[in-house]
C-alpha positions, 0 to 999 in steps of 0.5 A, a space after each residue: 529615346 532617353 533610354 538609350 543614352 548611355 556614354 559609358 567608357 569602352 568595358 567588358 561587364 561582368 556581374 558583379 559578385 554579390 555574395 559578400 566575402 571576408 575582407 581584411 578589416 574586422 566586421 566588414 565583408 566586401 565582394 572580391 571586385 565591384 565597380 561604380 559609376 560617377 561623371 566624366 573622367 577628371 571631375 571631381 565626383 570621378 576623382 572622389 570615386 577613384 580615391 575611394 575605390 583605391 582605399 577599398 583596394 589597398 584596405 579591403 583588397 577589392 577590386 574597384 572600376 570607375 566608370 565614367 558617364 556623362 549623363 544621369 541616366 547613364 549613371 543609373 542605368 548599371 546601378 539598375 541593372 545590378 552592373 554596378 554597386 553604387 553611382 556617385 550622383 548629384 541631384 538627378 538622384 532627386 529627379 529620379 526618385 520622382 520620376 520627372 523630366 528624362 525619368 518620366 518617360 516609359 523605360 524609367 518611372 520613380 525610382 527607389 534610389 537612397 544614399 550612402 555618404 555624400 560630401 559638402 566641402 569647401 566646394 561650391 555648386 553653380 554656373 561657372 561662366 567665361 570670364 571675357 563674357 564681362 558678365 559679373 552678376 547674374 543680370 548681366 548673363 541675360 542673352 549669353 549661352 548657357 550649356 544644357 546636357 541631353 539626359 541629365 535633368 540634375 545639370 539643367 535644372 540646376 543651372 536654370 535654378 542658378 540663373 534664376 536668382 536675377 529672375 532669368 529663365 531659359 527664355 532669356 538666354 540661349 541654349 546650347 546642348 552637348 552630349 556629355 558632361 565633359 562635351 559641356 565645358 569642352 565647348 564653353 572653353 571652345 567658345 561654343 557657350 558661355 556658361 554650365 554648371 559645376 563644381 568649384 572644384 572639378 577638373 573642366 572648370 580648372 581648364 576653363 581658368 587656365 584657357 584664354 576664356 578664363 573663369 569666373 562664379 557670379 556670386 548669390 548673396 544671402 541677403 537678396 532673399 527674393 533672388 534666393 527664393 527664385 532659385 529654391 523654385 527651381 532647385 529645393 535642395 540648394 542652399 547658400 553656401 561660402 565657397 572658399 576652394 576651386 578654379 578661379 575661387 581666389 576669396 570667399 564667395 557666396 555660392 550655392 551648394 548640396 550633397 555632391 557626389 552622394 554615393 547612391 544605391 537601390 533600396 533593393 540592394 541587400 542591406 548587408 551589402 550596403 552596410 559594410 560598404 559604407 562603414 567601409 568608407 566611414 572607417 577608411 576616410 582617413 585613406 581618402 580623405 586627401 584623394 581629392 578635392 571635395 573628398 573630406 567633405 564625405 566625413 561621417 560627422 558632416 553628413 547631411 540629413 533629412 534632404 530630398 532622398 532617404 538614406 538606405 537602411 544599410 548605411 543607417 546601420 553604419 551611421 548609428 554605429 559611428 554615433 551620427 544618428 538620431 530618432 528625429 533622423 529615423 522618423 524623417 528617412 521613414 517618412 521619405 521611404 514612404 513618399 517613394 512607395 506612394 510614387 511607386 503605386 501612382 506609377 503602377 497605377 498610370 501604367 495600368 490606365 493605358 495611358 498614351 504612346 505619345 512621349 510628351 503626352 506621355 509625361 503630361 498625364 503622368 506628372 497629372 497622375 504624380 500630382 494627384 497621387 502626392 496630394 491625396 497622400 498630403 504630401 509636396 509635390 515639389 513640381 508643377 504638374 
């Protein structure tokens, strides 16, 4: 069952103090430790955490632990269980707010999940491949292995969305499925598959240049809109992006990109929490900045806005504070609170419909009921039901 991948390192959990204690700097108050969860050790949204998790410690003096998990599901569970204060995501914070794919299932539903910061940076997202495939254009990856990770619906999506810019699907390549995140890249510099989805800037992608295999990025020009198009189908929340840093990155490609990581919490979480972490992280940046690659990227001046989840009342109040807030900002973020309460009672709705045990049966009605609910609501569905 998908609730029961969880590939956390070896910790002793302890709950984690909420109650908000006086820190060092003026105006922020942080518990005395904390811990977050982000992907596989040496990824980049890893390697961001750490760099922020440091400057929290040698700032604020709190206690932070990275936790490495190589699955969305993995990611969120802690977070959900109140284990953990943030998880760095990447798109299966979409996934999960709209209670599709490994989220559809009994244990999970539409969850409430919102944003602190997250980064754009010189990075981009996008299959990386094995440089002796001979593949140099996405048509020419037709019949390659493409890696999939069990429980993470945000790397499988995406690289689908991403072969789809030459109109390929999951039926013109062939699917290798790993464990984890990391088992992923491990096994394309294995030569177990040929391709997965990445960062530009993460640490496998780094390997996978330096092995015999090599690395390289097919590009998505702008200009083949219809190949964009195809993409947008299957991954909304991508945009073209000129990528000029990472693994094998020697001139200015046209990639793709989204926010990644997005440092995520729960709209349960207490709003002063939430604020004081994130103008923590705001006031701090200058400390992390550098920390890694991908990092300056979480600028509170190149916040993206009104994308797929709202931001958390408590990290508005930060960005109004730091002057990057506005009333069309405000109306957009309530908007999207709302979408998630009309998922929350389409769930609670479908749950009181006895609805089938079947696991597949299972997600076929809810996406029904999904469906229906956002478009009673007038509201996209941005799935097929």
């Amino acid at each position: 069952m998908v609730h029961r991948i969880l590939v956390l390192a070896p910790v002793v959990f302890t709950s984690v103090s909420l109650l908000a204690l006086p820190a060092h700097a003026q105006d922020v108050k942080l518990p005395p430790t904390m811990s977050f969860t982000a992907y596989d050790t040496g990824t980049s949204g890893f390697n961001i955490a750490v760099g922020v998790g440091k400057m929290l410690k040698d700032k604020y003096g709190t206690d932070v632990r990275v936790l490495p998990a190589g699955n969305d599901v993995a990611r969120l569970a802690p977070l959900r269980a109140g284990r953990t204060m943030l998880a760095w995501m990447g798109t299966g914070v979409y996934f999960a707010q709209e209670g599709v794919f490994e989220f559809g299932v009994k244990e999970w539903g539409p969850q409430a999940l919102q944003m602190t910061l997250s980064t754009i940076d010189c990075n981009g997202l996008s299959v990386g491949v094995a440089k002796d495939t001979g593949v140099k254009e996405w048509k020419d990856f037709r019949g390659k292995r493409l890696g999939q990770v069990v429980g993470s619906p945000a790397l499988n999506q995406n690289a689908l969305a991403i072969i789809a810019f030459a109109g390929l699907s999951k039926n013109d390549v062939k699917i290798v499925e790993f464990a984890s995140y990391g088992a992923m890249w491990k096994g394309i510099i294995n030569n177990d598959a040929d391709g997965g989805f990445a960062s530009t800037v993460t640490g496998p992608a780094k390997e996978l240049e330096t092995s015999p295999r090599g690395l390289v990025w097919p590009e998505l020009p702008v200009a083949d809109k219809e190949g964009w198009a195809r993409v947008k189908k299957i991954g909304a929340f991508f945009t073209p992006h000129v990528t000029t840093c990472g693994a094998a990155v020697t001139n200015p490609l046209n990639l793709a990109t989204y926010p990644y990581p997005i440092a995520t919490t729960y709209a349960k979480q207490p709003a002063d929490q939430v604020y004081a972490l994130t103008k923590a992280m705001i006031t701090g940046y200058d400390a992390y900045k550098d920390s890694a690659p991908g990092a300056s990227g979480l600028d509170v001046k190149r916040q993206t806005k009104q994308w797929v989840i709202p931001f958390h009342p408590g990290a508005v109040k930060a960005l109004k504070e730091a002057g990057n807030w506005t009333d069309a900002d405000e109306k957009y973020n309530n908007d999207m609170i709302k979408r998630q309460d009309v998922l929350a009672a389409a769930w609670a709705d479908y749950g009181k419909a006895s609805p089938p045990s079947d696991d597949k049966e299972f997600l076929a009605g809810w996406m029904k009921a999904r469906a229906a609910a956002l478009k009673k609501a007038n509201l996209p569905d941005g799935f097929e039901g």
